[in-house]
C-alpha positions as CSV (number, residue, x, y, z in Angstrom):
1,X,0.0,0.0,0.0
2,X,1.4,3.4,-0.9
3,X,1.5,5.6,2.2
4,X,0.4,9.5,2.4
5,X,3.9,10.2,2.0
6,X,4.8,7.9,-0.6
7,X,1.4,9.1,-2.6
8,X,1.8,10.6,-6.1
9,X,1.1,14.1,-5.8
10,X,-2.2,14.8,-8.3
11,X,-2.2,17.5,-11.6
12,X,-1.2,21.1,-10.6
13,X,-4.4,22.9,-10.2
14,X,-5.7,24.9,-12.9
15,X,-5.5,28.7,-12.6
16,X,-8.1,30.6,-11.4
17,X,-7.8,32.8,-14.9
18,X,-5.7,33.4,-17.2
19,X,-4.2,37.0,-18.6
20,X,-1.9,37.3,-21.9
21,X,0.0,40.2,-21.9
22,X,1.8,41.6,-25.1
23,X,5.5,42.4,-24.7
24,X,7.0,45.8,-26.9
25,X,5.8,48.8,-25.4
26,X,3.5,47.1,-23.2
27,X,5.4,45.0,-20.6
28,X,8.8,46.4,-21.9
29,X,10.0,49.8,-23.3
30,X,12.2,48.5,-26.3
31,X,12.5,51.2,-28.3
32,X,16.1,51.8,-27.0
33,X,17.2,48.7,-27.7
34,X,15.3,48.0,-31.2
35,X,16.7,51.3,-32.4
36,X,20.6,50.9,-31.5
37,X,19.8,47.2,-33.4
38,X,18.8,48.9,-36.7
39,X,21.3,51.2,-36.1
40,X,23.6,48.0,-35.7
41,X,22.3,46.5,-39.2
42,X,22.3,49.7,-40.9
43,X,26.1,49.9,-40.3
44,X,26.5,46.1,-41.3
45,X,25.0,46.3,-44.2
46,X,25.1,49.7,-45.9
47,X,21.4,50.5,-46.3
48,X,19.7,53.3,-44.5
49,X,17.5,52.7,-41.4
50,X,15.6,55.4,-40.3
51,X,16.0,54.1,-36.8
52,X,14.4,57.3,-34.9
53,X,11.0,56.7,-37.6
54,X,11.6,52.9,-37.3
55,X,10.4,52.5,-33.2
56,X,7.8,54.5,-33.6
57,X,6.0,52.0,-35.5
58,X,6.5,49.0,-32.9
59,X,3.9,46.2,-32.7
60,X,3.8,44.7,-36.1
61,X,6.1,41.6,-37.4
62,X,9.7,42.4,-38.0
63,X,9.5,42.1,-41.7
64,X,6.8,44.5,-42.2
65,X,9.2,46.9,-41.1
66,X,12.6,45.6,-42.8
67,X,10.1,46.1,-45.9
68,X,10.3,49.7,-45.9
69,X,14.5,49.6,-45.9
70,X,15.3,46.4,-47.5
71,X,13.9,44.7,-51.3
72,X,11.8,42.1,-50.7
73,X,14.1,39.5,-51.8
74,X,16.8,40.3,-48.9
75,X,14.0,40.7,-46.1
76,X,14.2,37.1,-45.1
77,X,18.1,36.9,-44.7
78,X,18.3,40.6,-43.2
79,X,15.4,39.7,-40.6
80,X,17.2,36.5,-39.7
81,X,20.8,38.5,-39.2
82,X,18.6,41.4,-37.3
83,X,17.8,38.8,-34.5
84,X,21.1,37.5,-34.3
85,X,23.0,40.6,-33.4
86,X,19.9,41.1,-31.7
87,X,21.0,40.3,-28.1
88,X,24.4,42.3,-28.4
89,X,22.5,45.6,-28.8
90,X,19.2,45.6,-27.6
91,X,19.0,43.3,-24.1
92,X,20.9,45.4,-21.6
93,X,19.0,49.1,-22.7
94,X,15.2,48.2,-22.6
95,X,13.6,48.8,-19.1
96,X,10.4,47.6,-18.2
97,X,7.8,49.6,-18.3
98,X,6.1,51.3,-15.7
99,X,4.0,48.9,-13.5
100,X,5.0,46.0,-15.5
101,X,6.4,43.8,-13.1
102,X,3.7,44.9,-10.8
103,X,1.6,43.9,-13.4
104,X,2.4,40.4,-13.5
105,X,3.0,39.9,-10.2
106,X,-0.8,40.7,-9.4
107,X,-2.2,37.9,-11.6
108,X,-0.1,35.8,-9.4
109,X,-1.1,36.7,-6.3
110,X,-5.3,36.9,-7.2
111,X,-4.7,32.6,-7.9
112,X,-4.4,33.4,-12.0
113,X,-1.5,32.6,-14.5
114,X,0.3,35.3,-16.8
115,X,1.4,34.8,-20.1
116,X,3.0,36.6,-22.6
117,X,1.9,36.5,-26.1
118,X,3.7,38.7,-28.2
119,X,5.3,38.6,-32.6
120,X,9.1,38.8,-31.1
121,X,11.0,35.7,-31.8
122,X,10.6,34.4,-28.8
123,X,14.3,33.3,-27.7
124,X,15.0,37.5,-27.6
125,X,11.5,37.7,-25.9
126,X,12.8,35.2,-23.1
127,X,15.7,36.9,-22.7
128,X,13.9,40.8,-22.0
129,X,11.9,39.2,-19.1
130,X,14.7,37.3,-17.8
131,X,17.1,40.2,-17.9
132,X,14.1,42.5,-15.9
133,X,13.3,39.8,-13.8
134,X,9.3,39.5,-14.9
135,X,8.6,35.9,-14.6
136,X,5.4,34.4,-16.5
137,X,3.7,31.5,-16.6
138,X,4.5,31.1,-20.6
139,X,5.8,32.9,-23.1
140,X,4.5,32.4,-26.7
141,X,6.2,34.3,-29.9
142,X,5.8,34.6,-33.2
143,X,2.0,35.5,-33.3
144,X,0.7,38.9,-33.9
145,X,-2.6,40.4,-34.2
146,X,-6.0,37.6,-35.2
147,X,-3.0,34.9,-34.9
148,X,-2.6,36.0,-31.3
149,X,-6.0,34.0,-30.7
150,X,-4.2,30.7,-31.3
151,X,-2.2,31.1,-28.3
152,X,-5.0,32.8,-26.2
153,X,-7.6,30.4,-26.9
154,X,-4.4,27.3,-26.1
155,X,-4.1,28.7,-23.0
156,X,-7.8,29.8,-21.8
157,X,-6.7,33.6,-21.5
158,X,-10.2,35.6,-20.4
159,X,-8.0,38.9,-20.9
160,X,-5.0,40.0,-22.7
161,X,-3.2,43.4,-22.3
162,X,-1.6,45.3,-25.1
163,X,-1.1,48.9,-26.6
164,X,-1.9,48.1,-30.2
165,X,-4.9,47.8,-32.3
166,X,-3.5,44.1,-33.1
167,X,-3.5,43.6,-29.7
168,X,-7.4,44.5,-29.4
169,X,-8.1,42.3,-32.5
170,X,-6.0,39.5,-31.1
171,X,-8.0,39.6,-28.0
172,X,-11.5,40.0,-29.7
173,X,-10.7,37.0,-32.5
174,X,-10.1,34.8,-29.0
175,X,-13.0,36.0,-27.3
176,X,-10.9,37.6,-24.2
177,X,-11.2,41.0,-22.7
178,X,-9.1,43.5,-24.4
179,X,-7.2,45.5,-21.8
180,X,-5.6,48.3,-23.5
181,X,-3.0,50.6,-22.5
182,X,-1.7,53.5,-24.7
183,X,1.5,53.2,-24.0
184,X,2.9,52.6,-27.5
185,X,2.2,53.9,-31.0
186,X,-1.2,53.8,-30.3
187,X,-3.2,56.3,-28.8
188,X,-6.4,55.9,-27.1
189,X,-8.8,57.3,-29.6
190,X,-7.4,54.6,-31.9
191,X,-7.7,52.1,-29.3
192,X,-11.4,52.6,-28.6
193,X,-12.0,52.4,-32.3
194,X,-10.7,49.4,-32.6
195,X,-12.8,47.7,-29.9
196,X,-11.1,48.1,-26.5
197,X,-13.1,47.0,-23.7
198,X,-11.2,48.2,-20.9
199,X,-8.5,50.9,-21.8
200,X,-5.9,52.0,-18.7
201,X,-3.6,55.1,-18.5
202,X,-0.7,52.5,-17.9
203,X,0.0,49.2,-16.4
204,X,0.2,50.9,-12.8
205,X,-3.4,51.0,-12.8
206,X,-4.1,46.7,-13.7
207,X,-3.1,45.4,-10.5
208,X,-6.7,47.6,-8.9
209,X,-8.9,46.9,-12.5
210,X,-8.0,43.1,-12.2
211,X,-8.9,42.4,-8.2
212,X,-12.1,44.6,-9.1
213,X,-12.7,41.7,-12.4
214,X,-11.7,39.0,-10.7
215,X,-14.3,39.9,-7.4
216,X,-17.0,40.9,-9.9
217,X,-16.9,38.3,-13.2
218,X,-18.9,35.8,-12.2
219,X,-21.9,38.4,-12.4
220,X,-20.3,39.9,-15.4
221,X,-20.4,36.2,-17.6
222,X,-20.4,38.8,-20.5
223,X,-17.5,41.1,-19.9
224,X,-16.3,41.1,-23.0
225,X,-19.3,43.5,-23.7
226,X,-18.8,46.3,-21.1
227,X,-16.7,49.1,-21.9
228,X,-14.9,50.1,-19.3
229,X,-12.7,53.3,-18.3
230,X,-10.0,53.2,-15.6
């Protein structure tokens, strides 16, 4: 007979909730750090990047961006050296943004998991929250806008927090909250447009919003459908 010591412990228990959070401008300020790596490239390979024009235009996939510098023949072998020297010049200068850690750290402690769900290649991804010290649950990359869903609807993520109108469709294709924060290239106006249901000044002002959802949603089954301004 096994004893009580002996026993098998049983399957973690399943979060409370689930909230995705993007990463570029949202959980981390990497405007620093993507613009010295375009200046980086530039240098390496002779063309003009417009560095300064190039991060203000963060939340879409690499090579929509490289497409505005590079012929579309070379975008796949310039994108591919862009995340190697990657590390080098963009790790050690991107902060986290305001709140962010705080951020997480409150899913945590209300009994949910945090993941991050964001179109960075996601080795360079892991190494920004490592480097700051922000610790989800998962992190999922290469997935931006609608195709954010994939990993939203894998995971069971009621809400997920960005600062771009991708972000808000991501959320909506999955059927989770949009949380939006305009704390990127993205300013509110554009945000509400798009379908925001929730939109914060910045991340300071989740870890109140979410122990006000999590106390309330069981009366709000519909959530998704309230508008809400924090």
């Amino acid at each position: 007979m096994t004893s009580p010591a002996t026993a098998p412990a049983g399957p973690p228990a399943a979060p409370a909730f689930t909230v995705g959070f993007d990463l570029d401008m949202t959980l981390i300020d990497s405007r620093p750090g993507i613009r010295a790596t375009y200046e980086a490239l530039s240098a390496e390979t002779g063309t003009w990047i417009d560095a300064a024009e190039a991060v203000t235009r963060l939340g879409p996939p690499l090579d929509d961006e490289l497409a505005n510098w590079f012929p579309e023949e070379r975008i796949a072998e310039v994108a591919d050296r862009y995340r190697e020297i990657y590390p080098a010049h963009a790790i050690a200068p991107t902060p986290a943004m305001r709140g962010a850690r705080e951020a997480v750290e409150a899913v945590r402690a209300l009994g949910g998991r945090a993941i991050v769900v964001t179109a960075k290649h996601e080795p360079n991804a892991r190494l920004h929250l490592a480097h700051l010290g922000i610790e989800p649950d998962a992190v999922i990359g290469w997935l931006w806008a609608e195709a954010k869903a994939v990993a939203l609807r894998e995971y069971g993520a009621q809400v997920y927090v960005g600062d771009h109108v991708g972000d808000v469709r991501g959320a909506r294709t999955a059927g989770a909250l949009s949380v939006a924060v305009p704390t990127g290239p993205c300013p509110e106006p554009e945000l509400r447009a798009a379908g925001a249901d929730v939109i914060l000044a910045d991340l300071t002002a989740l870890p109140a919003w979410l122990a006000e959802y999590v106390a309330t949603r069981p009366v709000v089954a519909e959530a998704a459908e309230l508008v809400q301004e924090v």
